[in-house]
VMD Tcl script that draws the C-alpha trace (Angstrom):
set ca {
  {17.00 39.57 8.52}
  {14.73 39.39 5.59}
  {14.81 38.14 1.97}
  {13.87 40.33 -1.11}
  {10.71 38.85 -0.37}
  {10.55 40.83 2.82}
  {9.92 37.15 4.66}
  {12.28 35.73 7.49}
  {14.59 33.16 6.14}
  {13.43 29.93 6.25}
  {17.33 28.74 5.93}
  {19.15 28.61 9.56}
  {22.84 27.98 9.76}
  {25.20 27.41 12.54}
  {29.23 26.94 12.39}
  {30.39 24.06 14.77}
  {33.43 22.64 15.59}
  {33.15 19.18 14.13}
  {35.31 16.89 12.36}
  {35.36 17.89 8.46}
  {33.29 21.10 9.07}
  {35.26 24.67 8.44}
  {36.95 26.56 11.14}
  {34.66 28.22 13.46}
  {35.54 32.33 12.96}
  {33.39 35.65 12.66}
  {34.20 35.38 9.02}
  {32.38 32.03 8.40}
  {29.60 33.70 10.47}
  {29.28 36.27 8.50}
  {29.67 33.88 5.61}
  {26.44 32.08 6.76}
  {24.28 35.05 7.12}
  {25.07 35.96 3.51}
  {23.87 32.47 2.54}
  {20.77 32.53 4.30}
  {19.92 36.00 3.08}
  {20.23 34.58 -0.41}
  {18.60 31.18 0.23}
  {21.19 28.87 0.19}
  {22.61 25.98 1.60}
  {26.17 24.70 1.58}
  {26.13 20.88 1.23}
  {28.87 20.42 3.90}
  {26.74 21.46 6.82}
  {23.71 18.70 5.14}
  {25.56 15.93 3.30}
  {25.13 13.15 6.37}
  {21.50 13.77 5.97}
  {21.43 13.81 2.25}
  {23.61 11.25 1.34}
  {23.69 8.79 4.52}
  {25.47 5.24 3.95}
  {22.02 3.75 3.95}
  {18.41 4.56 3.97}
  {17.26 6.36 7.08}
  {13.67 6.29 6.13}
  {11.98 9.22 8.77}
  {8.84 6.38 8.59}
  {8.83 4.07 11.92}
  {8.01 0.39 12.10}
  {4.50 0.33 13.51}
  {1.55 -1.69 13.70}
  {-2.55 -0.87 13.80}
  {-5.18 -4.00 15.21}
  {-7.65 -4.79 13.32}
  {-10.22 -4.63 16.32}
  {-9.52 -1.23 16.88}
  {-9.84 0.03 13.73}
  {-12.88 -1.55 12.62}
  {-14.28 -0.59 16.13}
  {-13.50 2.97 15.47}
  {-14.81 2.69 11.78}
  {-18.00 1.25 12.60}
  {-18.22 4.65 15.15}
  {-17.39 7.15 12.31}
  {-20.18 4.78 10.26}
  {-22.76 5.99 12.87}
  {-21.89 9.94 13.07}
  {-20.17 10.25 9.35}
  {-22.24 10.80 6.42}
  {-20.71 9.54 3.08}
  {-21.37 12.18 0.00}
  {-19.80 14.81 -1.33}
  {-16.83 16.64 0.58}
  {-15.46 13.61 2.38}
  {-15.97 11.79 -0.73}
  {-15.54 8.29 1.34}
  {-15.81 7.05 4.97}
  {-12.25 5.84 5.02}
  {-9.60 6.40 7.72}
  {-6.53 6.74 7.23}
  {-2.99 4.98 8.89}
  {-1.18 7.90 10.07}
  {3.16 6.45 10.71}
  {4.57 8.14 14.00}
  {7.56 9.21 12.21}
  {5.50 11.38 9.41}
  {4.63 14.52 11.55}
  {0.90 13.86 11.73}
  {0.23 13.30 7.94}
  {-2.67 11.01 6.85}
  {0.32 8.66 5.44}
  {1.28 5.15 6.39}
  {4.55 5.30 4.40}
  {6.53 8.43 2.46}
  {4.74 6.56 -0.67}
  {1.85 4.51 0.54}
  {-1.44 5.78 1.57}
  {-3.56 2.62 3.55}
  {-6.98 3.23 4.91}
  {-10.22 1.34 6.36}
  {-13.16 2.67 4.42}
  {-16.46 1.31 5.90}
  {-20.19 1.54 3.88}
  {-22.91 1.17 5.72}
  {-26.34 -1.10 4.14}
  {-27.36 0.89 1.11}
  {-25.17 3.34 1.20}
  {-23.65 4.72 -1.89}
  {-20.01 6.09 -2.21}
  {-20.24 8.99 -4.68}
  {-18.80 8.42 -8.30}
  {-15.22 10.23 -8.78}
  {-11.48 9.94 -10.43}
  {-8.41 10.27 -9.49}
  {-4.61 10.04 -11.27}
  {-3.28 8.53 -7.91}
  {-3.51 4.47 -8.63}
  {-5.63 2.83 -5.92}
  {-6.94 -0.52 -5.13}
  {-9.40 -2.40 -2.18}
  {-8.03 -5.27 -0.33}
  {-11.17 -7.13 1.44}
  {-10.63 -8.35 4.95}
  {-13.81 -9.86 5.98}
  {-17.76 -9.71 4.59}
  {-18.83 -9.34 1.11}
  {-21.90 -7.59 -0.38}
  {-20.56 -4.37 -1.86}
  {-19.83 -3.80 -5.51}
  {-17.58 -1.29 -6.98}
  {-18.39 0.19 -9.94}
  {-15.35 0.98 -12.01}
  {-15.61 2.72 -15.67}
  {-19.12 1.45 -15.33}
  {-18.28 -2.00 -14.76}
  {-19.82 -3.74 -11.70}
  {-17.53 -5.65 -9.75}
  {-18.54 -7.73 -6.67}
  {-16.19 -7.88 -3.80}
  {-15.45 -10.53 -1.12}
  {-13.37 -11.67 1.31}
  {-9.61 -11.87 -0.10}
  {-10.43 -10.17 -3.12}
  {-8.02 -7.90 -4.67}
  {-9.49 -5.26 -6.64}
  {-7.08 -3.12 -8.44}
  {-8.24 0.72 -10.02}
  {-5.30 2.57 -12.03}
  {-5.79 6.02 -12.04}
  {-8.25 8.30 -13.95}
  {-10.89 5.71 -13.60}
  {-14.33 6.82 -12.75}
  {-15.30 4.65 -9.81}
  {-18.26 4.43 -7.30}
  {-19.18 2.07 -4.65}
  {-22.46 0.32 -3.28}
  {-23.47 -1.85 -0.24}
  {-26.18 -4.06 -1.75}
  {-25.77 -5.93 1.61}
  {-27.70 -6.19 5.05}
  {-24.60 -5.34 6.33}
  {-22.12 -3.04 7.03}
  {-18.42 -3.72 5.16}
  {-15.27 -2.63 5.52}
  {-11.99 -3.07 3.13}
  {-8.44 -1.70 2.88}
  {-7.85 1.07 0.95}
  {-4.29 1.41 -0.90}
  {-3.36 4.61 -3.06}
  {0.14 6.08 -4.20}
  {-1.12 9.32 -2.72}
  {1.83 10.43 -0.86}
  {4.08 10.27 -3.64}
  {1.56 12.43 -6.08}
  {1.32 14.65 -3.31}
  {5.18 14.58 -2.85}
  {5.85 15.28 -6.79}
  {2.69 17.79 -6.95}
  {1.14 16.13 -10.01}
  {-2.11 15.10 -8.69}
  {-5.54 15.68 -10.49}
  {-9.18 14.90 -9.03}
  {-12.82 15.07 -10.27}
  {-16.20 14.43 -9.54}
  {-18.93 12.10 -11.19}
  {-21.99 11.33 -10.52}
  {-23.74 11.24 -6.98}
  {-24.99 7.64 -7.36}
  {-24.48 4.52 -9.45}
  {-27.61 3.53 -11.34}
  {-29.97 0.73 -10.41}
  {-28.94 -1.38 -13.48}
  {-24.99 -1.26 -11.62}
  {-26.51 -2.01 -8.27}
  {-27.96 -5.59 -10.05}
  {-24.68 -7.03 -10.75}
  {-23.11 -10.61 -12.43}
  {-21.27 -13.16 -10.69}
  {-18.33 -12.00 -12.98}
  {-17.60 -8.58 -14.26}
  {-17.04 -7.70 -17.79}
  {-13.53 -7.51 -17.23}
  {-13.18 -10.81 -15.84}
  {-15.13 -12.53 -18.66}
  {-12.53 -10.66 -21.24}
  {-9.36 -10.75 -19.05}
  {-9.91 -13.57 -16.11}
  {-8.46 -16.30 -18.30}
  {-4.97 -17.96 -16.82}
  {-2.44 -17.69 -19.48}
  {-5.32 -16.45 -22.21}
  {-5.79 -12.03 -23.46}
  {-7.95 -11.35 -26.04}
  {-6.70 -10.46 -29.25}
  {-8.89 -7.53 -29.61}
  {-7.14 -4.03 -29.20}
  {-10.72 -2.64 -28.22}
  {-10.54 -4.76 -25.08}
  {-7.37 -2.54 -23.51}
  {-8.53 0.24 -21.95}
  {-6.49 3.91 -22.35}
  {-5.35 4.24 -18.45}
  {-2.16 2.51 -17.03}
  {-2.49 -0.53 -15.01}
  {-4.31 -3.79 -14.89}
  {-7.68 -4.28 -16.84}
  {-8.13 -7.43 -14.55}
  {-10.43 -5.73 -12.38}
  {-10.62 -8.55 -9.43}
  {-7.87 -10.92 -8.38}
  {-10.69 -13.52 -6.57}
  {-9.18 -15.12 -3.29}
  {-10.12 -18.53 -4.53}
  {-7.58 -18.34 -7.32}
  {-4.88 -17.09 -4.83}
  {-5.61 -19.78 -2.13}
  {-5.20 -22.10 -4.55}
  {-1.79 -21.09 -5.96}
  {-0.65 -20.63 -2.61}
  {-1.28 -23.86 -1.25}
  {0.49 -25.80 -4.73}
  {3.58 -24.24 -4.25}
  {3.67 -25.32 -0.33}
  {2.53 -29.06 -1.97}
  {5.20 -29.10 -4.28}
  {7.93 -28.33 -1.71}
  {6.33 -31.60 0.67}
  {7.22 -33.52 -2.58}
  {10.36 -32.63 -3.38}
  {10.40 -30.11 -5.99}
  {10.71 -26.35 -5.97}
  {8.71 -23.61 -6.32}
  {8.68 -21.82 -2.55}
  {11.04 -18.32 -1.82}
  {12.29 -20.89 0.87}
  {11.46 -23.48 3.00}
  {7.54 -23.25 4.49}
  {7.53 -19.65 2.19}
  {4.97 -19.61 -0.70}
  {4.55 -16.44 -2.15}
  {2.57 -14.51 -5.58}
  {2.14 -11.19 -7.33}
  {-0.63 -9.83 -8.79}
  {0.53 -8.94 -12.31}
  {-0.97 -6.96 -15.23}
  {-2.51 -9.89 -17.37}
  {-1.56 -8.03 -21.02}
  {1.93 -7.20 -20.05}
  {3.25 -9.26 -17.07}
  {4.14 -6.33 -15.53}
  {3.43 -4.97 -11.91}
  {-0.72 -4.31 -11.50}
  {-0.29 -0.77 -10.90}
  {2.53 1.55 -11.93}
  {3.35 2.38 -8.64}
  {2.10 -0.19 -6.44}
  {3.48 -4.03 -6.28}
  {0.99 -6.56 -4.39}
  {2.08 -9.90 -3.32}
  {0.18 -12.79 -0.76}
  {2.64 -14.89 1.25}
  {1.84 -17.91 2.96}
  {4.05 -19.07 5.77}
  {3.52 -22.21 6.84}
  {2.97 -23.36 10.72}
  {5.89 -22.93 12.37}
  {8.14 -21.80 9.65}
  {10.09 -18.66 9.86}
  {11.27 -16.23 6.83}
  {14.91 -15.10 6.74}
  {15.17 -11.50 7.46}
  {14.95 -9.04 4.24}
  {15.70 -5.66 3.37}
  {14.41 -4.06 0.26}
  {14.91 -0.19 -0.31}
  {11.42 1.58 -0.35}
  {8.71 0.45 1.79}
  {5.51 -2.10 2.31}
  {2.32 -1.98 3.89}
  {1.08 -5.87 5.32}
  {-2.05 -6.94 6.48}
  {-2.53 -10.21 7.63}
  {-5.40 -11.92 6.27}
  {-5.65 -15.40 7.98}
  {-3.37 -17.02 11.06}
  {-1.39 -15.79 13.69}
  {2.26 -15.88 14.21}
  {5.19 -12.77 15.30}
  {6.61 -10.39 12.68}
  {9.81 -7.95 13.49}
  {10.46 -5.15 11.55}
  {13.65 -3.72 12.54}
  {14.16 -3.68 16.46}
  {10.04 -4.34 16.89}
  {8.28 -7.68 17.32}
  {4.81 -7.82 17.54}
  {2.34 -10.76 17.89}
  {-0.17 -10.35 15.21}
  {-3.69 -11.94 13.99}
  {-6.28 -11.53 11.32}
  {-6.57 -8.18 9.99}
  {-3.40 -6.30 12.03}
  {-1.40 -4.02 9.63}
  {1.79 -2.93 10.41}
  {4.06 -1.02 7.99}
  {8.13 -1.78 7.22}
  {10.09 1.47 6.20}
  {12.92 1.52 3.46}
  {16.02 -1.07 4.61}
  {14.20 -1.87 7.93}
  {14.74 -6.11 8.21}
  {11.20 -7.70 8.37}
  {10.97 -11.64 9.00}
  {7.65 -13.66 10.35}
  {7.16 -16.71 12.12}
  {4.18 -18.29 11.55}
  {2.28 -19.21 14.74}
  {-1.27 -20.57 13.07}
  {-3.98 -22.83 14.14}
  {-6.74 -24.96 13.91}
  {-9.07 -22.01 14.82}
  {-7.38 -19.05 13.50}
  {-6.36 -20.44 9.92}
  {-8.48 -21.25 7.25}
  {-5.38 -22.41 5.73}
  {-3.66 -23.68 8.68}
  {-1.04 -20.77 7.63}
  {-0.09 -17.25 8.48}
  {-1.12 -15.38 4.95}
  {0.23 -12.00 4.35}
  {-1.39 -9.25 2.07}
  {1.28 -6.96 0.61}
  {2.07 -4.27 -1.19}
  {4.74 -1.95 -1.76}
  {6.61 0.82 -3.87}
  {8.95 -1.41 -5.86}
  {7.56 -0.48 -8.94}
  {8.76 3.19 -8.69}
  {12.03 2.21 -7.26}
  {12.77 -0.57 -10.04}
  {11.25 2.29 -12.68}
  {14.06 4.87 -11.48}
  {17.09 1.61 -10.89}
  {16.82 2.39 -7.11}
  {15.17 -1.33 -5.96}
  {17.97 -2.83 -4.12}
  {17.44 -6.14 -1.54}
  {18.99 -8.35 1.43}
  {18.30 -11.53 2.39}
  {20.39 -11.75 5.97}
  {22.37 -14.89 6.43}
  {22.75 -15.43 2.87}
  {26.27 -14.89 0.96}
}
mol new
graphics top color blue
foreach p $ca { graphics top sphere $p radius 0.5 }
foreach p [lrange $ca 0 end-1] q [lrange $ca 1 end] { graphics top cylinder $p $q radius 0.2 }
display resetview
């Protein structure tokens, strides 16, 4: 059987017998032939897989240890050259339930990319909105629209799209970071662009400030300048670091507050920001919310689901997180992903010696944007009325 195309049908059909499905008969067989010849598919024979009574996300609950990763990225650092072609050293988290692609989530892309002392990652842009998360070391600076930014440990380092951006390891040391990008969904809607820049950053960006340019214009709490020049033309944040020191900080006030009586936490022993776009007050990327929890010892989070999907990494403690019907125990650096309308809930399990903060803190980010944008966001807190 062929289509005008002269191609086998991609479109298989079979009658069953099955509650709400048409009678089984040579007629309906014939019936189904016809619509594969043509290319088409009757909606009776897909609607529980189209329109199920919840999300049924095809992405599994899954987590990746740090050790391993950085293990493995530290090999790749010693037989993988970074220039042009592979663009960067970075390594993608593949999800079981995505048939192989480089994706951690249908939406979310989340990678280790590792830069060895000196090296240079070549100057390019790209529509898909990205950012670096910083686990551990400091010592490289990324370059972005020709501004130098230094990056350290608990950094958050946003980069909307169409942004020319390089990196550099000024260090004596190698460094690696998490990667986060929207590629899956630019790849999903086919609207993707990508080009090259230059092969290396120039020694004036290798000798950078304390503070980048965009921090001295937009790094102000409650403070924008008044200056239209100061907005740049692409979407997204022109706060170009989110420093940890900032974050701790607000963190630990809102857990201080609840000890004295007021409010402030998402619940008990549950602090929790998001990065926001410092002009608007809107999400930092278009497509991409990022949030830090901090769980106090021994306090546990109420199980939520949210429709689309999150990436976490933990940055500091120790403690058990279930997504779904998995529980792992994790520690600094573990990533583990939670698909659309999975439950997730953690327990913190921190201590003197694996807290800086005597907490379990949480790096996250997620698709909400996109989902709030097209009035799909939806959420459960279990337990509660």
């Amino acid at each position: 059987m062929t289509t005008s195309l002269e191609r086998p049908s991609p479109v298989h059909l079979k009658a069953v017998e099955a509650e709400n499905q048409p009678a089984v008969s040579p007629a309906l067989e014939d019936l189904y032939r016809g619509f594969e010849r043509e290319l088409l598919i009757p909606l009776w024979t897909e609607i529980g897989d189209l329109m199920p009574p919840h999300p049924r996300s095809k992405a599994l609950p899954y987590r990746w240890r740090w050790d391993s990763l950085r293990a493995l990225a530290a090999r790749a650092g010693e037989l993988v050259p970074v220039g042009r072609g592979g663009e960067r050293r970075a390594i993608a988290l593949a999800n079981p339930g995505l048939n192989g692609r480089p994706f951690a989530t249908p939406t979310l892309w989340a990678a280790i990319q590792y830069l060895l002392p000196g090296e240079n990652a070549p100057e390019h842009r790209h529509t898909q909105h990205a950012f670096r998360f910083v686990l551990e070391g400091e010592g490289v600076w990324t370059v972005v629209g020709g501004d130098p930014v230094a990056m350290r440990r608990g950094d958050f380092l946003p980069q909307a799209g169409w942004n020319w951006h390089a990196h550099h390891n000024a260090s004596k040391a190698p460094m690696a970071w998490i990667d986060g990008l929207d590629i899956p969904l630019q790849y999903l809607t086919e609207a993707q662009f990508f080009e090259a820049g230059r092969d290396e950053v120039s020694e004036a960006e290798h000798a950078t400030p304390d503070r980048s340019r965009s921090e001295r214009l937009w790094g102000h709490p409650g403070l924008v300048p008044v200056a239209k020049t100061a907005r740049p033309d692409t979407p997204g944040s022109p706060l170009l670091a989110y420093r940890w020191e900032q974050t701790d900080r607000a963190l630990a006030d809102q857990l201080a507050l609840e000890r004295e009586g007021h409010g402030g936490t998402v619940e008990p022993g549950h602090a929790a920001v998001r990065c926001t776009d410092p002009a608007t007050g809107r999400d930092v990327l278009p497509t991409i919310r990022v949030e830090f929890h901090r769980v106090a010892r021994n306090a546990e989070t109420r199980p939520v689901r949210e429709t689309g999907s999150s990436v976490f990494a933990v940055f500091d403690g120790a403690g058990r997180v279930t997504v779904g019907d998995k529980t792992w125990s994790v520690g600094r650096g573990d990533l583990f992903v939670v698909p659309s309308w999975q439950p997730f809930s953690a327990k913190s399990e921190a201590g003197a010696t694996d807290s800086d903060s005597g907490a379990l803190d949480l790096f996250r980010f997620s698709d909400a944007p996109v989902f709030e944008a097209l009035r799909l966001h939806r959420t459960m807190t279990e337990g509660t009325p």
